[in-house]
PLY file of the C-alpha trace (Angstrom):
ply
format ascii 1.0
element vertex 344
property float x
property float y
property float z
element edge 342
property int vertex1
property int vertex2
end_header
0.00 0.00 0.00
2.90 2.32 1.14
4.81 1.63 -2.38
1.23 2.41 -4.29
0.94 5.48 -2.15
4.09 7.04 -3.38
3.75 6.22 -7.02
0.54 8.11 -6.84
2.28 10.96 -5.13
5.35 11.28 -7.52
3.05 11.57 -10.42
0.99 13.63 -8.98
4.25 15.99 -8.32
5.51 15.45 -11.85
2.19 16.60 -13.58
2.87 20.04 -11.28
4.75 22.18 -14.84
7.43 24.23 -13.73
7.27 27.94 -14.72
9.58 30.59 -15.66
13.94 30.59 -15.50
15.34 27.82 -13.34
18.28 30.00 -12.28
18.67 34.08 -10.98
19.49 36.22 -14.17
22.76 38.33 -13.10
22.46 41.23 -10.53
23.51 43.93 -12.60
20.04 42.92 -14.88
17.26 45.96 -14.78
13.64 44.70 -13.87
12.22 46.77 -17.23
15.19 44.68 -19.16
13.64 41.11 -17.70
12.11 38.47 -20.52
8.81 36.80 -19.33
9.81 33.99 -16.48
13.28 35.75 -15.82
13.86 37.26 -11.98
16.84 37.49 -9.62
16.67 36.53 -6.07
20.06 37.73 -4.17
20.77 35.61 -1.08
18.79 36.14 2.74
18.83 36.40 5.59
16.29 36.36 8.30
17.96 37.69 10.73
18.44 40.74 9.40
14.78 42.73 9.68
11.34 42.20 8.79
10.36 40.79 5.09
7.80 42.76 2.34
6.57 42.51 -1.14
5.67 45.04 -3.47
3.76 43.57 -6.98
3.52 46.61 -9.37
0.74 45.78 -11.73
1.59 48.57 -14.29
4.88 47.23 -14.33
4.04 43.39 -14.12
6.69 42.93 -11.83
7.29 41.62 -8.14
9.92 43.36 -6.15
11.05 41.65 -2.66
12.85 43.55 0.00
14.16 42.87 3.21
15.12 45.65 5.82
14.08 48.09 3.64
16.64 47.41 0.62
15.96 45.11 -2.37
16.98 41.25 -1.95
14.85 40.22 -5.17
12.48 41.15 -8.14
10.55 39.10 -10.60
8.37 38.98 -13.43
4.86 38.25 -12.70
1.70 37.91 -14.28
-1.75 38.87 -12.52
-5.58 39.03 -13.49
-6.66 39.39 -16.46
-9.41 41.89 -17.54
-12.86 40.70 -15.57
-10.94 38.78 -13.03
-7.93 41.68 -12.24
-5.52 41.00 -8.80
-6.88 43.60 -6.33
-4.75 46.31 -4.97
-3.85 47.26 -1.59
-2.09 46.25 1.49
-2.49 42.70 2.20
-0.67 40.18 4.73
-0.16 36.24 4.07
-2.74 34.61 6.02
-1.80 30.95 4.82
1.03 29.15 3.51
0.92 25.94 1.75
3.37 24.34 -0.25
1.60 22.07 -2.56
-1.91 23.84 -3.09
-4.56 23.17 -5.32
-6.97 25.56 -6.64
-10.78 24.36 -4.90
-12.39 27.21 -7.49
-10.80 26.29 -10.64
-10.55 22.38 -11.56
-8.05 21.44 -8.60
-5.37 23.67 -11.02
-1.69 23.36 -9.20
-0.41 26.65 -6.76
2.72 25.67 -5.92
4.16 27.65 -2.73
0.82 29.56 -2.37
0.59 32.12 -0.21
-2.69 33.20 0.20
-3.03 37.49 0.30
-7.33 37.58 0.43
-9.93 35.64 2.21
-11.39 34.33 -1.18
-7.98 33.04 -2.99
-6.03 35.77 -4.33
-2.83 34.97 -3.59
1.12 34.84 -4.56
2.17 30.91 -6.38
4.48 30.05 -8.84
2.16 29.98 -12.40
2.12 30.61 -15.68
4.09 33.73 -17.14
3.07 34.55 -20.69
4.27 37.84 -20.08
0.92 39.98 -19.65
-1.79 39.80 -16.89
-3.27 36.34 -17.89
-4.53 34.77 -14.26
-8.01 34.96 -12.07
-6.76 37.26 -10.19
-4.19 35.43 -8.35
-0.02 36.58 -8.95
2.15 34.09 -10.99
5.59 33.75 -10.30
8.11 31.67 -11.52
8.89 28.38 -9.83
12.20 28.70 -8.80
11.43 32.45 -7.30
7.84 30.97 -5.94
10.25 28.33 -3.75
13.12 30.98 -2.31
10.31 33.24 -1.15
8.13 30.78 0.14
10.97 29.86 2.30
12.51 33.20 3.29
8.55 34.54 4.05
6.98 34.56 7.18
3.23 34.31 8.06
1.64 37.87 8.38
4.03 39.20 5.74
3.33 42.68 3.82
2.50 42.04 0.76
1.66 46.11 -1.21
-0.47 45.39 -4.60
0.21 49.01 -6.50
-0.92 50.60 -9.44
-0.83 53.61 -11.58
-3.23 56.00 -10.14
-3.90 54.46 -7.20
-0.56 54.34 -5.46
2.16 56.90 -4.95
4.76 56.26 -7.88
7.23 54.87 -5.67
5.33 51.86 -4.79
4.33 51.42 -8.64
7.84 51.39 -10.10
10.78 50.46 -6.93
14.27 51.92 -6.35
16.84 50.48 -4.44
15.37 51.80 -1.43
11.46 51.06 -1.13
9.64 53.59 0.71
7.67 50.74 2.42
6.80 50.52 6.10
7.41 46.76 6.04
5.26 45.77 9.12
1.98 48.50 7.89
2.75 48.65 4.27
2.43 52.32 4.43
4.30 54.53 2.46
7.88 55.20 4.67
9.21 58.91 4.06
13.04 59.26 2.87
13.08 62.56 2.67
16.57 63.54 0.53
19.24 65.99 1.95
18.58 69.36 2.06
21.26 71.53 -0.18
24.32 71.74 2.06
22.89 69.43 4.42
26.29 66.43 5.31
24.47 64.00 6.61
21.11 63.27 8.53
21.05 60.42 11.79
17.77 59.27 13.18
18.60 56.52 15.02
15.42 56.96 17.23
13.59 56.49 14.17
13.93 52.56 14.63
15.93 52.13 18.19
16.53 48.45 18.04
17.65 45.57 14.89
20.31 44.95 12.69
21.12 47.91 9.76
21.91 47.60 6.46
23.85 49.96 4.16
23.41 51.12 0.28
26.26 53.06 -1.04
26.12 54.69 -4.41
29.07 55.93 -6.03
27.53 57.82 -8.74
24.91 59.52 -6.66
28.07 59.63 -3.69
25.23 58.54 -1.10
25.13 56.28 1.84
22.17 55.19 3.20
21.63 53.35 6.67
18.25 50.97 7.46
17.25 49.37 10.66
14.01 47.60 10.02
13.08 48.81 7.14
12.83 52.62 8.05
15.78 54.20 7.27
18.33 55.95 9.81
20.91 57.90 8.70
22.08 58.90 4.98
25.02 61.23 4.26
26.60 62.87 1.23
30.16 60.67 0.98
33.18 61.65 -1.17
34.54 57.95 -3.15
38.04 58.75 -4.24
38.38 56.31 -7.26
34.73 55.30 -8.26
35.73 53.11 -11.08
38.21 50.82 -8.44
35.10 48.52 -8.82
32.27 48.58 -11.34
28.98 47.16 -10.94
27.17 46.35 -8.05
29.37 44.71 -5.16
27.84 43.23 -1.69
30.16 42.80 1.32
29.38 41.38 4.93
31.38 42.51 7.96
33.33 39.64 9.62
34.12 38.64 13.46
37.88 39.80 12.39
39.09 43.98 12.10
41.72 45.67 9.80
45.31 46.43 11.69
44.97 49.46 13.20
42.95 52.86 12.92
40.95 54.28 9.41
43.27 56.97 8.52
41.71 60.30 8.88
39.10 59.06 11.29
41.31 58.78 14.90
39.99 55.74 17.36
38.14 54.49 14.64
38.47 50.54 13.92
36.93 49.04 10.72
36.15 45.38 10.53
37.37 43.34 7.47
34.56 43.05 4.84
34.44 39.69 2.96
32.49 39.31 -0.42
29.41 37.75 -1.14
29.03 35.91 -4.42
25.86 37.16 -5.58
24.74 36.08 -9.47
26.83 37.50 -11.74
29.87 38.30 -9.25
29.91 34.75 -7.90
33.45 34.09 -8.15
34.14 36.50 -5.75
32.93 34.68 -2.95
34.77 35.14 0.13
37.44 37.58 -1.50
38.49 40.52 1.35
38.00 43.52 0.12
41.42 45.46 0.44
42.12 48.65 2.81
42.41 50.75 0.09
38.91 50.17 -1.15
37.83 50.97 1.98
39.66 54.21 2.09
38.91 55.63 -0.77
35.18 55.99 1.11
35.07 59.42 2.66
32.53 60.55 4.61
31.47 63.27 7.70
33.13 62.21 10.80
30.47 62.48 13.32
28.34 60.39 11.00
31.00 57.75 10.51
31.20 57.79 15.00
27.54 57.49 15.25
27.49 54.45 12.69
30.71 52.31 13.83
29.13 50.57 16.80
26.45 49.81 14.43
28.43 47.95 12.39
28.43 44.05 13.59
29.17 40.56 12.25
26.61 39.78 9.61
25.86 43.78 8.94
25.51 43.80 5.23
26.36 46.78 2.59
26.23 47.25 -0.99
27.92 49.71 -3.16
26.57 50.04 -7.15
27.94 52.71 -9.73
24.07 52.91 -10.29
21.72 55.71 -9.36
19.05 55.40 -6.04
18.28 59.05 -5.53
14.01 59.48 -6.23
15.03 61.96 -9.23
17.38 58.81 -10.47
16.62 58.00 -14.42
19.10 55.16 -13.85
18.14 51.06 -13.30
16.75 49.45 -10.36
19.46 48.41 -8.58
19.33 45.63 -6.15
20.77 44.99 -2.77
21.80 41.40 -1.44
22.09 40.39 1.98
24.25 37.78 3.30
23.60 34.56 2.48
23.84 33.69 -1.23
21.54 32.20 -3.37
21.34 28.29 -3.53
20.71 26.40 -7.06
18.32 24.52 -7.47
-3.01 26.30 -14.51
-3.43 28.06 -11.41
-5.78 30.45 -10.21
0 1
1 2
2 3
3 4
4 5
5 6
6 7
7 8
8 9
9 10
10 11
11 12
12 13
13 14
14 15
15 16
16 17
17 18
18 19
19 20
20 21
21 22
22 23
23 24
24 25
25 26
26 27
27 28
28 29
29 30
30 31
31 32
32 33
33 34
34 35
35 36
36 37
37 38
38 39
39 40
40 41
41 42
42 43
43 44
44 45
45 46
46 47
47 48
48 49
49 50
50 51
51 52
52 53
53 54
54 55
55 56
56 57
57 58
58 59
59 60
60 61
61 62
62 63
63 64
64 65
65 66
66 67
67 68
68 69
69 70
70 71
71 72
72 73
73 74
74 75
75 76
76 77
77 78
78 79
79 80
80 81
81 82
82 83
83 84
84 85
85 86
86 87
87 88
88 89
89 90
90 91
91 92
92 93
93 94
94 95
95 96
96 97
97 98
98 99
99 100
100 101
101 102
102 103
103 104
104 105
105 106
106 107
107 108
108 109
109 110
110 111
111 112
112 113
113 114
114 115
115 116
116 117
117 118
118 119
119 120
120 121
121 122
122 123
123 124
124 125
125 126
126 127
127 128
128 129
129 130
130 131
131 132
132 133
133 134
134 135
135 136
136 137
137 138
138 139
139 140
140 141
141 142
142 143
143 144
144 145
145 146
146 147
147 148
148 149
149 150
150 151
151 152
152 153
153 154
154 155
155 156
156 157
157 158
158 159
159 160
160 161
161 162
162 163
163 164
164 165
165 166
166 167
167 168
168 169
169 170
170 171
171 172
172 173
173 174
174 175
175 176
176 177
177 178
178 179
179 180
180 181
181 182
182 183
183 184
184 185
185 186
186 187
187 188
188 189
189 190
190 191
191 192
192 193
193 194
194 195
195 196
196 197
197 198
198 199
199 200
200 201
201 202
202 203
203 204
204 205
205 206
206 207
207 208
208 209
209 210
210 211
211 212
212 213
213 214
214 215
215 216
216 217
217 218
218 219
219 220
220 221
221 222
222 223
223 224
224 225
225 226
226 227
227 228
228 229
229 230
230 231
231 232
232 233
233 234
234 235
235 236
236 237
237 238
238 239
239 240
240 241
241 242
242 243
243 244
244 245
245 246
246 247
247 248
248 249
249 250
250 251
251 252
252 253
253 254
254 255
255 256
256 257
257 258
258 259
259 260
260 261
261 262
262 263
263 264
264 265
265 266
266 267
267 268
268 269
269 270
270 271
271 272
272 273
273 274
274 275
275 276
276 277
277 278
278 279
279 280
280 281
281 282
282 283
283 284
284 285
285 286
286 287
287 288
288 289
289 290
290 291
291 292
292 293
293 294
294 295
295 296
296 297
297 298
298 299
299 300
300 301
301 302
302 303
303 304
304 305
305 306
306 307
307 308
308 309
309 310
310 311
311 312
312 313
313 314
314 315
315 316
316 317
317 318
318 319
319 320
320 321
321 322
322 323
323 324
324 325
325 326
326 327
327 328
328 329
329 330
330 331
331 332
332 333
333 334
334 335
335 336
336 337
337 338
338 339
339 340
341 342
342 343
């Protein structure tokens, strides 16, 4: 009986298609740029602040972040005219791995994750590259699976649209203004002219940060939670050192002595993450003079050092975030990396 059991069970799980790119297209890949199926998922980690979801509609894209910053961002596909994915706020009220639709012939969800009381929900599905489903969002398999597992119940999931949500929820940056806990808008207000830096600690009091740095708009931003802290105007003496987008993760282990120019101040070593694209640089150190070419206000850089822990995460890109940016999307990994591997 047991051996008839799982022969019905492994053909059941073999009739399940399987949507979209198997593997992460590289980092340095713009959203708009994305074929139908295609997405990148960076690496995560839990640990490091609440989890949140914005689906643009107008864009037909799904955009993951993670304390605040981008981890991931997909194509998606979602209702079709007469049966169109509602916007809003919504939070997951039920997970289930190997779903079936009860509405619409017993269709396959895979890694549903239900967002309304009558079905609408996120699951991997098909991706013809226009809205297409009953309402529900399609993602592709591979993507369905990595945020299945890095999601939590009672996550934020923010359905926008053109006209009915402030632009930045419609079409993401780097940094999405998204309360991740309310999915409210979350202000991140620029500097004012002449303005060095801004620190707000109080703003979110307790959590691990993250840090975006851009070298073109010669930013740094800090996030605890999602909400952001502190952002400064910074001064990178040799911008082209590295090209691209880079992630780093601070290790148990600091650099010999003190940063010059910034007396009592220790720096720990940073050590690469291989995220898509950049993965043979896994584990590389990234060299002292990298690190000093990054100037920036001194009383910021005080009030951030004890901040900066084992497992704090930052990411430097040659591309744009600034709201008046015209450059790409540009996304923002945290530490761990990425592991290979008809519905409603």
């Amino acid at each position: 009986m047991a051996g008839v059991l799982a022969v019905v069970i492994a053909a059941a799980q073999a009739s399940v298609p399987f949507w979209g790119a198997k593997t992460s297209s590289p980092a340095d890949t713009p959203p708009a740029q994305l074929k139908a199926g295609q997405w990148f998922w960076g690496g995560d980690d839990k640990t490091l602040g609440p989890i949140a979801v914005v689906v643009s509609l107008t864009e037909q894209r799904g955009y993951v972040c993670r304390n605040g910053v981008l981890i991931g961002f997909t194509t998606v596909s979602t209702g079709k005219p007469g049966h169109e994915t509602p916007t809003g706020v919504f939070h997951i009220s039920q997970k289930d791995k190997d779903h079936h639709s009860s509405k619409y012939n017993n269709a396959p969800m895979p890694y549903q994750q239900r967002l309304t009381q009558d079905g609408v929900a996120l699951h991997a599905g098909g991706l013809p590259g226009y809205p297409e489903s009953h309402g529900c969002v399609h993602l592709p398999s591979e993507f369905a699976r990595l945020l299945f597992g890095a999601s939590n119940m009672g996550m934020t999931v923010v359905v926008a649209e053109e006209g009915k949500a402030p632009a930045a929820m419609v079409h993401p940056t780097a940094l999405i203004p998204i309360d991740p806990v309310t999915g409210g808008q979350a202000v991140m207000p620029t500097l004012d002219d002449g303005q060095p830096f801004r620190w707000q600690p109080e703003q979110s009091p307790d959590g691990s940060i993250s840090m975006v740095i851009s070298t073109t708009d010669q930013r740094i931003v800090v996030l605890r939670n999602g909400i952001e802290i502190g952002r400064a105007r910074i001064h990178v003496r040799d911008p082209h050192r590295r090209s691209g987008t880079h992630a780093y993760v601070a290790s148990t282990e600091y650099m010999g002595g003190e940063v010059p120019g910034y007396p009592g101040l220790k720096m720990p070593k940073w050590t690469v993450i291989g995220i898509p694209g950049h993965g043979d640089e896994q584990g590389t150190v990234l060299d002292a003079d990298a690190i000093h070419d990054l100037v920036m206000p001194h009383e910021f850089a005080r009030q951030l050092a004890p901040l900066i822990v084992p497992g704090t995460v930052v990411v430097a890109t040659d591309q744009r975030m600034l709201p008046h940016s015209t450059g790409r999307v540009q996304a923002v990994i945290d530490t761990l990396p990425p592991t290979a591997t008809a519905a409603r």
